[in-house]
C-alpha positions in Angstrom: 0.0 0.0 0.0 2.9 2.6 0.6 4.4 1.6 -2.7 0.9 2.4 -4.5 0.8 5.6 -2.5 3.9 7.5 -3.7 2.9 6.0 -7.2 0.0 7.8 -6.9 1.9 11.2 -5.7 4.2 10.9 -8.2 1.3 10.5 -11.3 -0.6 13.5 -9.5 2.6 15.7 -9.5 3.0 14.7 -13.2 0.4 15.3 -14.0 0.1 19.0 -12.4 3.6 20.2 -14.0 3.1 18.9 -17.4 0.4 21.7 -18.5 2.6 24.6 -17.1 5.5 23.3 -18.8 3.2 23.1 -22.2 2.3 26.9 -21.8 6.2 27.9 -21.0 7.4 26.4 -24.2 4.8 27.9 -26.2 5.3 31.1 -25.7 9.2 30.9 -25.8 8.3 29.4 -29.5 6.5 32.2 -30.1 8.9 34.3 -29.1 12.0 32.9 -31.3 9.4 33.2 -34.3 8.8 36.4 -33.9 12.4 37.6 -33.2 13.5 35.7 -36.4 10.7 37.9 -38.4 11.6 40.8 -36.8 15.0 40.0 -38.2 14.2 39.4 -41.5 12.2 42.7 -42.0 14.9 44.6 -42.9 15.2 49.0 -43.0 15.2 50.6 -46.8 14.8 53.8 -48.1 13.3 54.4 -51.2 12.8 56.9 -54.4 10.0 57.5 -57.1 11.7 56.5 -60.4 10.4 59.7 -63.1 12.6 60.3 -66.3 15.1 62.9 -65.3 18.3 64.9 -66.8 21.0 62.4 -66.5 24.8 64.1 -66.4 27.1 61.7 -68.3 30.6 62.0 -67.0 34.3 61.4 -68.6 36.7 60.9 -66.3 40.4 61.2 -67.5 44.0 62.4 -65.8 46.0 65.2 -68.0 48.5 67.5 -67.5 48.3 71.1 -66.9 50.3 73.8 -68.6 50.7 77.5 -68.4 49.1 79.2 -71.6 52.1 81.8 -71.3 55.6 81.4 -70.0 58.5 82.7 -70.9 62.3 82.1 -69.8 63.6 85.5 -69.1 67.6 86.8 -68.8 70.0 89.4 -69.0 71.3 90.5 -72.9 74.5 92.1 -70.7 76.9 90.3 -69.4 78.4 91.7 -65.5 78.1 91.3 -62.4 74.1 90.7 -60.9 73.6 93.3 -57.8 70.5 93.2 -56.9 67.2 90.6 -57.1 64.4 91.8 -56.0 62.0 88.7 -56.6 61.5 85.6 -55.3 60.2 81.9 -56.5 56.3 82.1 -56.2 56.0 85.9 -56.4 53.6 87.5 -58.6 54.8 90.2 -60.6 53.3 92.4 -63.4 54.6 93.0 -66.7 57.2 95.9 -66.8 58.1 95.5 -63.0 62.1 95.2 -62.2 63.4 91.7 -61.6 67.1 92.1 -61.3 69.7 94.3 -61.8 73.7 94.2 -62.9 76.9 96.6 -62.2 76.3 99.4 -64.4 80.0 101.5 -63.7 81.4 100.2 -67.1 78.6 101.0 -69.0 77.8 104.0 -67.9 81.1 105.6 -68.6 80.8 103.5 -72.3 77.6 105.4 -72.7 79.4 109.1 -72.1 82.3 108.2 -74.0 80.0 107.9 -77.0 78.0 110.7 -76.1 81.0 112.6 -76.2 82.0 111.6 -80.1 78.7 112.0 -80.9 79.0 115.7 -80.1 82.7 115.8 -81.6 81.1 114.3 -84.8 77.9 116.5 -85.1 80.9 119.6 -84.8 82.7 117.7 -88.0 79.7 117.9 -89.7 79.2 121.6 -89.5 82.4 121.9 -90.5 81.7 119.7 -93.8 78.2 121.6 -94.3 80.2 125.1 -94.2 82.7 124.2 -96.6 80.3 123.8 -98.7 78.4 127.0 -98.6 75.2 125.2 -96.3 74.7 126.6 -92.7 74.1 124.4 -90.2 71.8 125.8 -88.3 69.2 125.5 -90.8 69.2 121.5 -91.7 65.9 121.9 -94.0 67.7 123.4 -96.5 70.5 121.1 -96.9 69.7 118.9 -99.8 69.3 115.3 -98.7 72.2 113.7 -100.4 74.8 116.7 -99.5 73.5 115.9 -95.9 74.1 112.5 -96.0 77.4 112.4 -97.2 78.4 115.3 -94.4 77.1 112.9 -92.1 79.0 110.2 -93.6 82.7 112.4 -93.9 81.9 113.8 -90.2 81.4 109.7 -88.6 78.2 111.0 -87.2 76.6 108.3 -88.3 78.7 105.7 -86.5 79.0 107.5 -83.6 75.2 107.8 -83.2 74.7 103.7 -84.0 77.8 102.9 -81.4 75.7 105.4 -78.9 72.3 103.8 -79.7 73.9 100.6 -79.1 75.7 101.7 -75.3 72.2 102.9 -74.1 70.4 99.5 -75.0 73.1 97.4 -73.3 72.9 99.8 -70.1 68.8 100.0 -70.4 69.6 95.7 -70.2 71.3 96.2 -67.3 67.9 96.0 -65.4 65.8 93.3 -66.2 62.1 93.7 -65.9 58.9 91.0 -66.5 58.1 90.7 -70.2 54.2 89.3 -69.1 52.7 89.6 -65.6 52.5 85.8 -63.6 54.6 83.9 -61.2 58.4 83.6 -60.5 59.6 80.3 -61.1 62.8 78.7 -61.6 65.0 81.2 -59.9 68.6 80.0 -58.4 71.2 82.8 -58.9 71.8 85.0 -56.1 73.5 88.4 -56.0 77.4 89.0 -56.5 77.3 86.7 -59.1 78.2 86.9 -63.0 75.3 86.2 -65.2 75.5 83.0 -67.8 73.5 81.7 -70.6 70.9 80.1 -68.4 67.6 82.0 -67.7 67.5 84.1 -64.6 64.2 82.8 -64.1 60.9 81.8 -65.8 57.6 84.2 -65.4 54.3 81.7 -65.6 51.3 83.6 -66.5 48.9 80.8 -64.9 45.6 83.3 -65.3 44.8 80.6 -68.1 45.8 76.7 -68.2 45.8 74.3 -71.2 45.4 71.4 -70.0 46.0 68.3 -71.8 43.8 64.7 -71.5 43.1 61.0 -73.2 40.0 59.0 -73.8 39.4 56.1 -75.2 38.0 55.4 -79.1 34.9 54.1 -77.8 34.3 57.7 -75.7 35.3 59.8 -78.5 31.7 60.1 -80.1 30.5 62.0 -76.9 33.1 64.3 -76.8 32.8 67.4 -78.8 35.0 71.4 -78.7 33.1 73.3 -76.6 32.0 70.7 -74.1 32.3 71.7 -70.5 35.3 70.5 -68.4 36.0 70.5 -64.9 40.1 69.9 -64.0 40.7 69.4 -60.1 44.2 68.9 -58.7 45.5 65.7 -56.7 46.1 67.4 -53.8 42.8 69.3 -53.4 40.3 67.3 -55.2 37.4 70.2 -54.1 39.4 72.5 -55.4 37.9 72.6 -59.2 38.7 75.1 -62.3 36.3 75.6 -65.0 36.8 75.3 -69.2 36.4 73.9 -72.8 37.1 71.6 -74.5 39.0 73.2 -77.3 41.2 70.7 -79.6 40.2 66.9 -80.0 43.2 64.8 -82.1 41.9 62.8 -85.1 43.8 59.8 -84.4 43.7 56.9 -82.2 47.4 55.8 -80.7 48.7 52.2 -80.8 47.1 52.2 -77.1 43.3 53.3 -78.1 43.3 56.6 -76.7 42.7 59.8 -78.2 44.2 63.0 -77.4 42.5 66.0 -76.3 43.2 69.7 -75.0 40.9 72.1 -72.8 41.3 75.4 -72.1 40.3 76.3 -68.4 40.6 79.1 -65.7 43.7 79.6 -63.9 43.4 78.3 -60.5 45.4 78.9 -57.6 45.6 75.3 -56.9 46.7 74.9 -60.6 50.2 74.5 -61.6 52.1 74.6 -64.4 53.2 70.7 -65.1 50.8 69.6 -62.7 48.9 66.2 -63.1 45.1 66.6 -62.6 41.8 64.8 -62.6 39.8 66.0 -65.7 36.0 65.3 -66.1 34.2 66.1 -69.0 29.9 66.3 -68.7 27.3 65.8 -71.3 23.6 66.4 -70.4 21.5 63.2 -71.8 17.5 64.7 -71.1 14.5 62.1 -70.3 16.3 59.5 -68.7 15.3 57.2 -65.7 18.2 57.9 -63.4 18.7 55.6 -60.4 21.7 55.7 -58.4 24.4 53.1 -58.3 23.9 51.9 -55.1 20.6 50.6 -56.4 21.8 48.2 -58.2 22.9 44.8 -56.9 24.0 41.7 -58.4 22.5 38.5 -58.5 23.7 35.5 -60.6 26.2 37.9 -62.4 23.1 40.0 -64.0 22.0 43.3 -62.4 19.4 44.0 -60.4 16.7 46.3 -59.0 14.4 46.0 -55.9 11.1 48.0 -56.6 9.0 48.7 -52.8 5.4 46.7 -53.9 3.0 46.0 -51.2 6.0 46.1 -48.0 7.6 43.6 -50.2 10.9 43.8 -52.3 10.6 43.1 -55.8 13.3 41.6 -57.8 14.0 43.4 -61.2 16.3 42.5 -63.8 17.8 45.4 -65.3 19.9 46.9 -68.1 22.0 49.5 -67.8 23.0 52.3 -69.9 25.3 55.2 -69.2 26.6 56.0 -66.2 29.0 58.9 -63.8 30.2 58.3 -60.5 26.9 58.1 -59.0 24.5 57.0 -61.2 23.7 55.1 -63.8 20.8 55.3 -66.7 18.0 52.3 -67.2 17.5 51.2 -70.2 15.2 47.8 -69.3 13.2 46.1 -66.5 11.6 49.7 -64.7 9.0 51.7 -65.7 8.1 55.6 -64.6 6.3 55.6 -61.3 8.2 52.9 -59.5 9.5 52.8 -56.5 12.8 52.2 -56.0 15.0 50.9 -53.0 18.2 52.7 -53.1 19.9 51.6 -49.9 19.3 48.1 -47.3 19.3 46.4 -50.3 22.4 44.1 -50.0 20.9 41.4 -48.3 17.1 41.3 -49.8 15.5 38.4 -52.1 12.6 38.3 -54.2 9.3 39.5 -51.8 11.1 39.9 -48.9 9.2 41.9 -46.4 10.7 45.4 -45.8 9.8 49.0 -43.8 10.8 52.2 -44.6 
């Protein structure tokens, strides 16, 4: 009898826990179902897909250059005395760059002033003897003239004078065009050579040199719009033209082509910089690239349906940085999920 008594505890205790235990597991089920749904209903945002102006983009590196710059130096030879520019200045044109010793030439320059004046005395001697006075010219003839010129060495002396004055109007060098000092080494005290003194860069206007490929060259036309940003400061941007396309395609593929842009301060001449050319293609549906996924190596695009994901094959026309054109598989009005779309299949439930 005691044996069937704790049988019969044991049953009724059973039997007590087992519907409790029923309950607890049902609602931890429910639980883990709706965290894993929860899960799957992933975050998107989304876009109304309306034809648009799309901005085709050319990207290409060149190479700038200065549209004027000139090597400049002394026509003397002496001694340089004085600089008074730097590398990196700006001058204008006209303004003094360097000077030389100008004792020697100076005392050239009076010596034939003075036989200038010793020959103009000859020559009224010559014009007396032959019954002209000198003090009125006008009515020498013109050939008499001449040859008293000639019999006097006035002439000489005024072409060795002329020739003293430009060498000591050399003696100071100034800026043939207005830019920036480049290129300058010598100092002062030092004798001047055959290499410039320095080179002026007139960088108010760049040409700036590019290549494309063959296949790009039918959307590249002069007069196109260019923008040309250096390496170092990519937000730094100067505005042109296209302005010279070459008709002929190198061993490589690539056609050359020159802009004309803006000087920039960032620009440089010799500098190597990013060059994008834009074309406006009108009535376009536009959808940016992050929209577009792959799936079995085609491309595709999720439209928002009913808090579902739709899957969308694709084809895809031109593109820039950011976008890209749609040439197949979307139609005006649809909306588009642009980002959370890495991980979505075909109806997968989604929320904005």
């Amino acid at each position: 009898m005691r044996y069937f008594a704790i049988i019969c505890i044991a049953v009724l205790m059973v039997s007590a826990c087992s519907p409790q235990s029923k309950e607890g597991e049902g609602k931890d089920h429910a639980s883990s179902v709706k965290a894993i749904e929860t899960e799957k209903t992933l975050e998107v945002t989304v876009m109304e897909l309306q034809p648009s102006t799309f901005s085709h983009e050319i990207v290409s590196n060149g190479k700038a250059t200065a549209r004027a710059k000139v090597d400049v130096n002394f026509q003397t030879q002496g001694i340089i005395t004085a600089i008074y520019v730097r590398n990196g200045q700006r001058v204008t044109k006209g303004q003094k760059l360097a000077s030389l010793d100008t004792y020697k030439l100076k005392n050239q320059t009076d010596k034939d002033r003075n036989a200038v004046a010793s020959a103009r005395l000859e020559m009224q001697d010559v014009l007396i003897g032959q019954g002209y006075d000198p003090e009125h010219p006008e009515k020498v003839p013109e050939d008499v003239m001449r040859l008293a010129r000639l019999r006097s060495g006035l002439e000489q002396a005024e072409l060795t004078l002329a020739a003293s004055e430009k060498e000591l109007a050399n003696a100071t060098l100034t800026a043939p065009v207005s830019g920036i000092v480049a290129n300058l080494t010598t100092k002062p005290h030092n004798m001047t050579t055959s290499d410039p003194l320095c080179r002026i860069i007139d960088d108010r206007g760049m040409d700036v040199e590019f290549s494309v490929i063959e296949s790009e060259l039918a959307m590249l036309h002069p007069g196109d719009a260019v923008s040309v940003s250096s390496f170092s400061d990519p937000d730094s941007k100067a505005t042109g033209r296209i302005t010279e396309i070459n008709p002929m395609v190198d061993e490589n593929g690539m056609v050359k082509v020159w802009a004309s842009v803006d000087g920039g301060k960032n620009l440089l001449d010799g500098m190597n910089v990013r060059v994008r050319v834009k074309r406006e293609a009108e009535r376009a549906l536009v959808v940016p690239k992050t929209a577009v996924v792959l799936r079995s190596g085609r491309q595709v695009v999720f439209t928002l349906k009913d808090g579902k994901a739709i899957w969308n094959y694709v084809a895809t026309g031109l593109e820039n940085l950011d976008q890209y054109t749609i040439t197949e598989g979307l139609s005006p009005g649809d909306t588009v999920i642009v980002t959370g779309n890495i991980n979505l299949a075909h109806e997968s439930p989604v929320k904005l």
